[in-house]
N, C-alpha and C positions, 0 to 999 in steps of 0.2 A: 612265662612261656608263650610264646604266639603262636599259632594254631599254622606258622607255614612250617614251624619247625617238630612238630606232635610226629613227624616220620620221624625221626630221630632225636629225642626230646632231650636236651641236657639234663643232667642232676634230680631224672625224673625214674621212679619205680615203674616197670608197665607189670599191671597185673596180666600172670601166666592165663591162657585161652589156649585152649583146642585149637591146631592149625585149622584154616578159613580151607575148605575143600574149593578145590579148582574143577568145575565140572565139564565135564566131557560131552559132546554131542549127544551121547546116550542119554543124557541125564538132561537137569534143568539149563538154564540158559545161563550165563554167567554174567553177573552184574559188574556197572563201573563204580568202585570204591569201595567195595567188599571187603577191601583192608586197611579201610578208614580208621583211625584211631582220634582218639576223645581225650582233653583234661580231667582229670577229676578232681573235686575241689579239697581231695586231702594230699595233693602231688603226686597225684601219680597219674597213670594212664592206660586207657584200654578200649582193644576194639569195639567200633560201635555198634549197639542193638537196636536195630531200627525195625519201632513200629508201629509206623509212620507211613506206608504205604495208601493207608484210603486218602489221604492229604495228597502225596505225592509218591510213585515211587522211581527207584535210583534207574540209570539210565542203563541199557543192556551193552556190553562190549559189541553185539551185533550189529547193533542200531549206531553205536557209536562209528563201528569202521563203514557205515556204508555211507553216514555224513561225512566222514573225510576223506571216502570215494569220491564224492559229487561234487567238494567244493572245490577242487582246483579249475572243472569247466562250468562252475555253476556262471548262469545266466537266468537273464529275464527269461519267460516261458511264452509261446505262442505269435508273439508278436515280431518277430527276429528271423532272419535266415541265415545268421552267423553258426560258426559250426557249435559253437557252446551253448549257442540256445536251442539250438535244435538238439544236440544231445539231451539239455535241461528237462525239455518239454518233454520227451520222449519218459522219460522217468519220471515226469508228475504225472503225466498218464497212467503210466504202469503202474504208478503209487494207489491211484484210485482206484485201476480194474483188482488190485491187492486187497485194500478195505475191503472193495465189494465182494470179494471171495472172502476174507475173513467173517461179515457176519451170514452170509449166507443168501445174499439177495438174489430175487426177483432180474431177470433180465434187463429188464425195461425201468429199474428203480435207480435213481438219482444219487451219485455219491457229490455231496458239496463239502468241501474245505474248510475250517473253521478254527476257530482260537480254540475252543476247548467246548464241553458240555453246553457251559451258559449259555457260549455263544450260540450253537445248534440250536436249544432251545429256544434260544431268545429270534431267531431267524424263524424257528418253525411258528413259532407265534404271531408275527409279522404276514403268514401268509394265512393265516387260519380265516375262512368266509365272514366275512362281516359279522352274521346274523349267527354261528355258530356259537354252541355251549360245549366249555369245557367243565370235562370231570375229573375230580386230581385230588388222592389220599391228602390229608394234613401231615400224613406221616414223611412228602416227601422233602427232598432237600431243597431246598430254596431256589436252587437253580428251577426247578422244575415247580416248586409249588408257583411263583412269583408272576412269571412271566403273563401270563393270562390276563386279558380285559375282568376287572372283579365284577363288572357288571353280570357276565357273562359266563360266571365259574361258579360250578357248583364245587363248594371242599367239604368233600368225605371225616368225617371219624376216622384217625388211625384205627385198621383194622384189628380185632383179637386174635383173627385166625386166617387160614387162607380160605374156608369156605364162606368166612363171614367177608372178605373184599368182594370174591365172587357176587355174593346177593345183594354186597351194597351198593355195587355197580349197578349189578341189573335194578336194581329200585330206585337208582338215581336214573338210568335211563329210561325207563318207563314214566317217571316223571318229567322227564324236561322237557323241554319244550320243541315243538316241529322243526325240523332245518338240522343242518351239518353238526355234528354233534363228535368228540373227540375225547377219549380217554389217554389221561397221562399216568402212567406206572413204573415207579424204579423196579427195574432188578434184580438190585439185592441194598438192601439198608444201610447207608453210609455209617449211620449209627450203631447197627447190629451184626448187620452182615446178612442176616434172615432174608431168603428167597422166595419174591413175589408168585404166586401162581398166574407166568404173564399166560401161558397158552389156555388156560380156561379163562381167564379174563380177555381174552382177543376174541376169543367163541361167544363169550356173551355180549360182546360189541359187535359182533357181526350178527347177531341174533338181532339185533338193536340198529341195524343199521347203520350204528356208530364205527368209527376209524379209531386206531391207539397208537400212540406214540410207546416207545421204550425208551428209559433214561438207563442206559447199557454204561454206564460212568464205572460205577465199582461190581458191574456182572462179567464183563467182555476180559478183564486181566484173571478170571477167573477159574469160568466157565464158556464153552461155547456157546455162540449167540447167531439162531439160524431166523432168519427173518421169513425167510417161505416157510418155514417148518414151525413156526410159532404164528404166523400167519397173522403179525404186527404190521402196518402199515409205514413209521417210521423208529430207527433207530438214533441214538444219541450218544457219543462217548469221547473219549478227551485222552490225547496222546501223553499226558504227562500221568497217568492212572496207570498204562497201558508200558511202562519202561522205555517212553518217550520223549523229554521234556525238551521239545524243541518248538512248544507254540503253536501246536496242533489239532486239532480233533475235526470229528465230520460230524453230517449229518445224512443220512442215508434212509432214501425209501420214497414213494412216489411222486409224481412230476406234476400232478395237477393243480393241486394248490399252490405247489412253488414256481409254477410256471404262468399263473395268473395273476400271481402279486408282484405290486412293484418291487424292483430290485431293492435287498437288503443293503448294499451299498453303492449309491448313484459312482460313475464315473468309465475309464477306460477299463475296457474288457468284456464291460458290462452290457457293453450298446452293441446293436448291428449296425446302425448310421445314426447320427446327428447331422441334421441340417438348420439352418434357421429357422424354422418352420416346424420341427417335429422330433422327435427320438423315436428312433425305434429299437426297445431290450431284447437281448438275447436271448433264448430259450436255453434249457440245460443247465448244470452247473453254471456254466459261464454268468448266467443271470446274475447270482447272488454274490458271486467271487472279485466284484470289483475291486480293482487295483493291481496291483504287483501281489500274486501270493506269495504265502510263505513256501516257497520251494522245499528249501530244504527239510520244515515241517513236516510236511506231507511223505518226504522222503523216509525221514525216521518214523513216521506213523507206518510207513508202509512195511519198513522193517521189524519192526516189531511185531505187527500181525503177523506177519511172515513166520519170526524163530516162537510164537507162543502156537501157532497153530500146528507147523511142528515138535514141539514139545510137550503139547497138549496133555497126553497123557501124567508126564513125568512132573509135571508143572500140577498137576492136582493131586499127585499122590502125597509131593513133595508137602505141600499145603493141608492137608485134609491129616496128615499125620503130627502137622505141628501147631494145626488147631485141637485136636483133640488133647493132645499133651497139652496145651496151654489152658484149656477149658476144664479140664481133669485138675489140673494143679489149683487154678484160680478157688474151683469148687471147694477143694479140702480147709480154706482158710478161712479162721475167725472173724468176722468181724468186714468181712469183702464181700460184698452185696452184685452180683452180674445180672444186666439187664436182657428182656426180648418182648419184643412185638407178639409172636404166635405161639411161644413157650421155648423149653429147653430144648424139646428134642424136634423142632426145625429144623430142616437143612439150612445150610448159611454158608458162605466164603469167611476167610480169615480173619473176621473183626471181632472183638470183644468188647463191650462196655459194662463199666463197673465202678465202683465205687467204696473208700475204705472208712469205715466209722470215726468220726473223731477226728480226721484228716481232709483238707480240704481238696477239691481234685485238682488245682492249682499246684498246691504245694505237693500233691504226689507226681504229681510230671516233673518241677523242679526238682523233685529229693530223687528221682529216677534220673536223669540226667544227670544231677552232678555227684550224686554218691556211688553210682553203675554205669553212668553210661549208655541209659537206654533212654531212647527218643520214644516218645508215644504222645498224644495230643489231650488236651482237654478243655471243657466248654461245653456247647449246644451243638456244636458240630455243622454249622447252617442248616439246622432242623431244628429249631427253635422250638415249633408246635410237638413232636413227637417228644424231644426229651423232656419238656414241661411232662405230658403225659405219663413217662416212664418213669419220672423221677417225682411225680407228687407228693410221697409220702415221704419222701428221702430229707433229712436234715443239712446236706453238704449244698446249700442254695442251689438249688437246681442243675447243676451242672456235674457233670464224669469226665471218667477217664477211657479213652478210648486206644487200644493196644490195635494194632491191624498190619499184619505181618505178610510178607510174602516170597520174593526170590533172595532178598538179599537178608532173610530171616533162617537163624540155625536153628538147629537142637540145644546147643548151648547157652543161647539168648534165651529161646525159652525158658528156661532152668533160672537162670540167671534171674529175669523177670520175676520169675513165682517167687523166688525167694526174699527179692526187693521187696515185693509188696508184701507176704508176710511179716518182714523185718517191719517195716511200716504200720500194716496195722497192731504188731503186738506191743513195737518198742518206739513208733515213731521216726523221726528223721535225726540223724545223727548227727547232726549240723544244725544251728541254729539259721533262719533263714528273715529276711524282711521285702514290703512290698518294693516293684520298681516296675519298669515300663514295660518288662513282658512277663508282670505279673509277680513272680517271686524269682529270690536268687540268695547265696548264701551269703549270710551279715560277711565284710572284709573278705569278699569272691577271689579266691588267687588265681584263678583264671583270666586268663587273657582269652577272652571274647569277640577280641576286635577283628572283624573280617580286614586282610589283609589286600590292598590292593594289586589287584592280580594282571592291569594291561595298562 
């Protein structure tokens, strides 16, 4: 069976599902592939459980139609007085002044353009003063642990609590050293989903004289993320998190140190003039945005803030009712160990990590994929330092299983899920499985796995 034909599978069973709700502006935001259908490796087939969202999630029908709004006049941006690029431009502008009301910025604060998280991150590090210390959880994701001069980095103990980040800050700031000084804090735990206390940890950098960055990566598709109202000096987030996935994300919040450092990408756009003799960089966005942006990127980024800020509401209820039933179910079973930073009763966004006795977490994301149909990830999660931490006492090599659920996430999948994994931990995987290159898959797979060439 090859996966162009899973819409209409020959001589294949589809397990019966609950019709996929089609929702209404009232409601959540409607995702693209919401009627995805999966092989299963005993022939049959069934809609996909994806949960899989703190990796990537699915693209929004909103976001979708406003990219192929733009691409019949898309053009270069800025540089043009043709009527396409002047339309272009006109909408990457609007894309930014969009961001910048999505997280809640500062008049005068900076929206730059970017690949994704890393990238943000990794720009915001580039401009960071010389002689400045950073302070940065062990707890965070790689993106955000990594980038820092190590000379120069003080790394924190993953926290117990959120009073204990709070004092561990203030007592790394009270120690470090004189000069520009800069605290980096996720949001909410790519690993756990638990939510960092940023507004008391901003209060204690400003107490400290110190500046904080936000890694808004898996907070911003969540919860709302107000930058004057948490009174963070930059934010960080990644349009493919965000029901985006068109190569985008920003970096947002003040102008001084990004307007003092050399440009994160030497070239056109970047310069006010080049003569033999001299360059001189732009100030503003434009500084860091060398080259051709990604137009339409920024388009779909700006989409998406858009229908999640309008659905804000409906978009958490929807969440916070399918994490509780998923964290309720996980709880009741044998043998299924769920992890946290601060404890259980943390607030968090929709991720869960955990782990089944006797089962590897390799082979429960395989046996989850090919005997149900649901996607979830497993590993260290680019948090290498925290899940060591979390998982020290744990027999399964260091490594979980990570469920992280969101729009394109039902009540059914839920269900679905809790059941897989007690099946798992009580009776194991129904199928015999062996190693291969993404890890496991089932001894003689009847599945046809081969991506199909689609241009």
């Amino acid at each position: 069976m090859s996966i162009l034909s899973i819409l209409e599978p020959a001589n294949a069973t589809v397990t019966p599902r609950p019709a996929i709700a089609r929702f209404s502006t009232g409601s959540i935001p409607a995702t693209v592939g919401a009627d995805l259908l999966v092989p299963l490796a005993d022939g049959r087939v069934t809609d996909y459980a994806n949960f899989d969202h703190g990796a990537s999630a699915p693209c929004l029908e909103s976001v979708r139609a406003a990219v192929e709004a733009a691409l019949p006049s898309y053009a270069s941006v800025h540089r043009g007085n043709g009527y396409a690029s002047r339309i272009t431009t006109q909408w990457y502008e609007r894309a930014r002044k969009q961001v910048h009301e999505f997280v809640g910025a500062r008049e005068d604060d900076q929206v730059i353009f970017t690949r994704q998280t890393t990238d943000a991150l990794n720009l915001l590090a580039r401009a960071v003063p010389a002689n400045a210390t950073v302070i940065v959880f062990e707890s965070e994701h790689h993106a955000a642990l990594l980038p820092w001069p190590t000379e120069r980095t003080i790394r924190l103990a993953a926290p117990t609590s959120p009073t204990n980040a709070v004092t561990s800050v203030a007592d790394a700031l009270r120690q470090a050293p004189e000069g520009p000084r800069l605290v980096v804090v996720t949001g909410a735990s790519n690993v756990t989903g638990e939510i960092f206390p940023i507004a008391e940890l901003a209060a204690v950098a400003r107490a400290h004289g110190a500046r904080i960055c936000l890694d808004a990566a898996q907070l911003a598709p969540h919860r709302p993320v107000d930058i004057a109202e948490l009174d963070v000096d930059w934010v960080a987030l990644s349009g493919h998190k965000l029901y985006a996935p068109y190569g985008a994300g920003a970096l947002i919040g003040r102008a001084d140190w990004l307007n003092e450092a050399d440009p994160y990408l030497y070239g056109g756009g970047a310069t006010a003039s080049v003569s033999t003799d001299a360059t001189v960089w732009n100030d503003g966005p434009a500084r860091h945005e060398g080259g051709s942006p990604n137009v339409i990127g920024a388009i779909a980024l700006a989409a998406a803030c858009a229908a999640i800020a309008k659905h804000r509401d409906a978009i958490e209820q929807h969440e916070r009712s399918l994490l509780a039933r998923l964290r309720t179910g996980l709880a009741q079973l044998p043998g299924v160990t769920t992890y946290s930073i601060f404890g259980e009763d943390a607030d968090r966004v929709g991720t869960v990590c955990f782990t089944v006795d006797n089962v590897s977490s390799t082979l429960v994301s395989a046996a989850l994929s090919a005997e149900y149909g649901i996607g979830v990830r497993d590993g260290k999660f680019c948090a290498h330092p925290l899940v060591g931490r979390l998982l020290e006492d744990s027999p399964e090599n260091g490594t979980a299983v990570r469920a992280s659920l969101g729009l394109g996430t039902t009540r059914e999948h839920v269900d679905r899920l809790v059941a897989a994994v007690r099946t798992l931990a009580t009776s194991g995987p129904r199928t015999q499985y062996e190693e291969s290159a993404h890890g496991c898959q089932p001894t003689n797979d009847p599945r046809d796995l081969e991506a199909p060439h689609i241009w």
